[in-house]
C-alpha positions in Angstrom: 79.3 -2.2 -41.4 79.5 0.7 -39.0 76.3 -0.2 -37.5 77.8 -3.5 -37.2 80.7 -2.4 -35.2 78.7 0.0 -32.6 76.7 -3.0 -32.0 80.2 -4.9 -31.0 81.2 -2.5 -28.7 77.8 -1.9 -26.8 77.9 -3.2 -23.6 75.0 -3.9 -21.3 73.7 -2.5 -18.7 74.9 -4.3 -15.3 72.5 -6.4 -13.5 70.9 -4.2 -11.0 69.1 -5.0 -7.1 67.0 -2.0 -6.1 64.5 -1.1 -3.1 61.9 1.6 -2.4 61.2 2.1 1.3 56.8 1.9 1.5 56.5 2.8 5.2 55.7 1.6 8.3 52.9 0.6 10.6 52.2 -0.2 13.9 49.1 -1.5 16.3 49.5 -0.7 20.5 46.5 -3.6 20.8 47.5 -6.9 22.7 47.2 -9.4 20.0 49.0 -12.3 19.0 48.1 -12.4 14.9 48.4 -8.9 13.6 46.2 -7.5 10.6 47.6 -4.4 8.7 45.3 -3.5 6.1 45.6 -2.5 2.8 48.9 -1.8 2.8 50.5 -0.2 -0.1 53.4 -2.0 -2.3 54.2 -0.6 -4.4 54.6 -0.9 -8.3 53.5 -4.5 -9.4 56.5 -6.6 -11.0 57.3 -9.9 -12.2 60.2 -9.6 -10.1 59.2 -7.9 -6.9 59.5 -9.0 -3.5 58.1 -7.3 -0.6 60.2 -7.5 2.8 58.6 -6.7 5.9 60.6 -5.9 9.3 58.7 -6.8 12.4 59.4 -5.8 16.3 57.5 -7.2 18.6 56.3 -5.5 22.5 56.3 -8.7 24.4 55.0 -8.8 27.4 57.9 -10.4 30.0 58.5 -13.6 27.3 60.0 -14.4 24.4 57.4 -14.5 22.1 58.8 -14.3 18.2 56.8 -14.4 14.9 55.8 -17.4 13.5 54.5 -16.5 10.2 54.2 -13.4 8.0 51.9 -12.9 4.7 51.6 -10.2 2.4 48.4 -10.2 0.4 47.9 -13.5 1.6 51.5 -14.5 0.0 53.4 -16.7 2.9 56.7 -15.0 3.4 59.9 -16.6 4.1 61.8 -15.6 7.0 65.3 -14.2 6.6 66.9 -13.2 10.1 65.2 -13.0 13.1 67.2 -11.3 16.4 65.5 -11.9 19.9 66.6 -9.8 23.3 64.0 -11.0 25.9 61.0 -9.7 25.5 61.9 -7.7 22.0 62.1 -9.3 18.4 63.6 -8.3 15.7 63.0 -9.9 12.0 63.1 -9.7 8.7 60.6 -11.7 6.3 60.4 -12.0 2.2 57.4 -12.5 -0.3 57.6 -12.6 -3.7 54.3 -10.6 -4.4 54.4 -9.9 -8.3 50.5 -8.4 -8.8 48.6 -6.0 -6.9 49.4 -2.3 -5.6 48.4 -3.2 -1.9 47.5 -5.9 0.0 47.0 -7.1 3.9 50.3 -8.3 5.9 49.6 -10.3 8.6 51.7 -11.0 11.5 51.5 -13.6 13.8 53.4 -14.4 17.0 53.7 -17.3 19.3 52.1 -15.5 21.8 50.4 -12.7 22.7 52.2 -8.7 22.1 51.6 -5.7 23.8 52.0 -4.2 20.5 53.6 -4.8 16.7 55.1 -2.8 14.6 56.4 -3.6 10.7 58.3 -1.4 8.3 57.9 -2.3 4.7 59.9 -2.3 1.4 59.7 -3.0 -2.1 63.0 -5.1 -3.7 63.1 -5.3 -7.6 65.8 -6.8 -9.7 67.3 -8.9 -6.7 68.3 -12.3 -6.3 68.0 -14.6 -3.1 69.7 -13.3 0.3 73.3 -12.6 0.4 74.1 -12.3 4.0 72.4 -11.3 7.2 73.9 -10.0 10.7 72.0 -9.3 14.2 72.9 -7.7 17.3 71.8 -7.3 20.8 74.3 -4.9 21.9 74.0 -1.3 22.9 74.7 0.0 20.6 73.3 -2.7 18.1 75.7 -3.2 15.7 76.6 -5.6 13.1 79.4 -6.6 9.7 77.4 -7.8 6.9 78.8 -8.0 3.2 76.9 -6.9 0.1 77.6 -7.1 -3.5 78.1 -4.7 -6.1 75.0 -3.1 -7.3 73.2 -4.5 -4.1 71.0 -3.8 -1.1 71.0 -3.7 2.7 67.9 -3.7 4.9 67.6 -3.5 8.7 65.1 -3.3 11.1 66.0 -2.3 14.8 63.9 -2.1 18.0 64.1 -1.2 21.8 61.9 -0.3 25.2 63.0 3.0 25.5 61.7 6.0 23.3 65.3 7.0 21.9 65.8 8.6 18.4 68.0 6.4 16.9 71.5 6.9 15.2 72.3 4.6 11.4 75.6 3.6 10.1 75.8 2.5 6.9 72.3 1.8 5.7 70.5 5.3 5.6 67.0 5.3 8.3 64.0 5.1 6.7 61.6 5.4 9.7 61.2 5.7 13.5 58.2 5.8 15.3 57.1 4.8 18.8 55.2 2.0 19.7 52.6 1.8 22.3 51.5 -1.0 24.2 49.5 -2.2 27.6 51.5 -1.2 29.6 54.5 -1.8 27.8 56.4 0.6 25.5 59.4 1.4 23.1 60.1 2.7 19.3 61.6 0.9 16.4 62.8 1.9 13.3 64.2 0.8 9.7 67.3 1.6 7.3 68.3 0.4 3.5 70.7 1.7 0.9 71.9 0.4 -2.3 75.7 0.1 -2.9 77.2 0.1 -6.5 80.4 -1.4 -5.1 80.7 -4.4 -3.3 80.7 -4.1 0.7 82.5 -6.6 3.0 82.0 -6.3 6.4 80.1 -3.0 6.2 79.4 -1.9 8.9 75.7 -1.7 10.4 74.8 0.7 13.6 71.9 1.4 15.2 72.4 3.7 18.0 69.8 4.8 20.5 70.4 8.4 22.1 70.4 6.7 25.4 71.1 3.7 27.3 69.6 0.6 25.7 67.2 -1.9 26.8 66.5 -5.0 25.1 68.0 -3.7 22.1 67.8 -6.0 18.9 68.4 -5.3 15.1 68.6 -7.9 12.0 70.3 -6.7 9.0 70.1 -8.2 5.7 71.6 -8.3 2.4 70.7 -9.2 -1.4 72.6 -8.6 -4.7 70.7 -8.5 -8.4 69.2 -11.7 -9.3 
């Protein structure tokens, strides 16, 4: 009977979305279809989903992705933010098996260079809410549930460090092209509480050009 009544009063654990950052890569070659080799993802789940954040060096156009795959798993894409000749976007796989795996990136025309920033999501159900911005500095509201996630991915030409609000940076690195230069960089946090309108910043040290971010949200599945 006692047993009986600590079993009433258990209570489960709440549903739960988490990330783990992977890293980043990036390739200074003018290309338009990107190959990043073996790339590691982490610990294989029924329930994983690998996002990859992508900025583009264009090359005087406006050249944006048109397809993404991770260990030949076609992603989906999620929000995509465009300044001229810079793209910023976010793209989801769900990519259950393997450790690591080739993502492939391919544009609608050729790059100076690509970069990506890559993270594992586990426990988390389809997108909540996304936000862009092209402004200097880039910044964004985006709501998040309890027990949730945010992800952005931010880009522009100058080699600035760069300054986050609200998601914690998880990266920066330049990027190298022909001719053509810049340095991107990546953020994510979980929140146990819900967020609405939480604000996203991305803030380069100096004045902006093409700047462009893409935020994204997911609570647990």
């Amino acid at each position: 009977m006692m047993w009986a009544s600590l079993m009433m009063g258990a209570s489960a654990a709440p549903a739960l979305a988490t990330r783990t950052y992977l890293g980043e890569a990036h390739n200074g070659s003018a290309l338009t279809t990107y190959t990043f080799s073996s790339v590691g993802l982490g610990t294989a789940a029924a329930d994983r989903k690998i996002v990859v954040g992508v900025t583009g060096i264009g090359q005087n156009n406006n050249f944006y992705v048109t397809s993404v795959t991770v260990g030949g798993v076609g992603a989906t894409l999620v929000k995509a933010t465009m300044n001229a000749d810079r793209p910023a976007e976010l793209w989801i796989a769900p990519v259950p098996g393997g450790t690591s795996g080739d993502i492939v990136v391919t544009f609608t025309g050729g790059q100076s260079a690509c970069g990506i920033g890559v993270w594992a999501l586990y426990g988390a159900g389809g997108v909540h809410a996304t936000a862009g911005s092209t402004a200097d500095p880039m910044s964004a509201g985006i709501d998040c549930p309890a027990n949730g996630v945010v992800i952005g991915i931010g880009t522009d030409m100058n080699e600035y460090a760069f300054t986050w609000t609200g998601p914690t940076e998880d990266f920066e690195d330049h990027v190298r092209g022909s001719g053509y230069n810049g340095t991107f960089t990546g953020a994510s946090a979980q929140y146990a509480t819900t967020q609405t309108g939480l604000t996203v910043t991305c803030d380069p040290s100096g004045t902006a050009y093409h700047p462009a971010m893409a935020a994204a949200s997911w609570g647990p599945a």
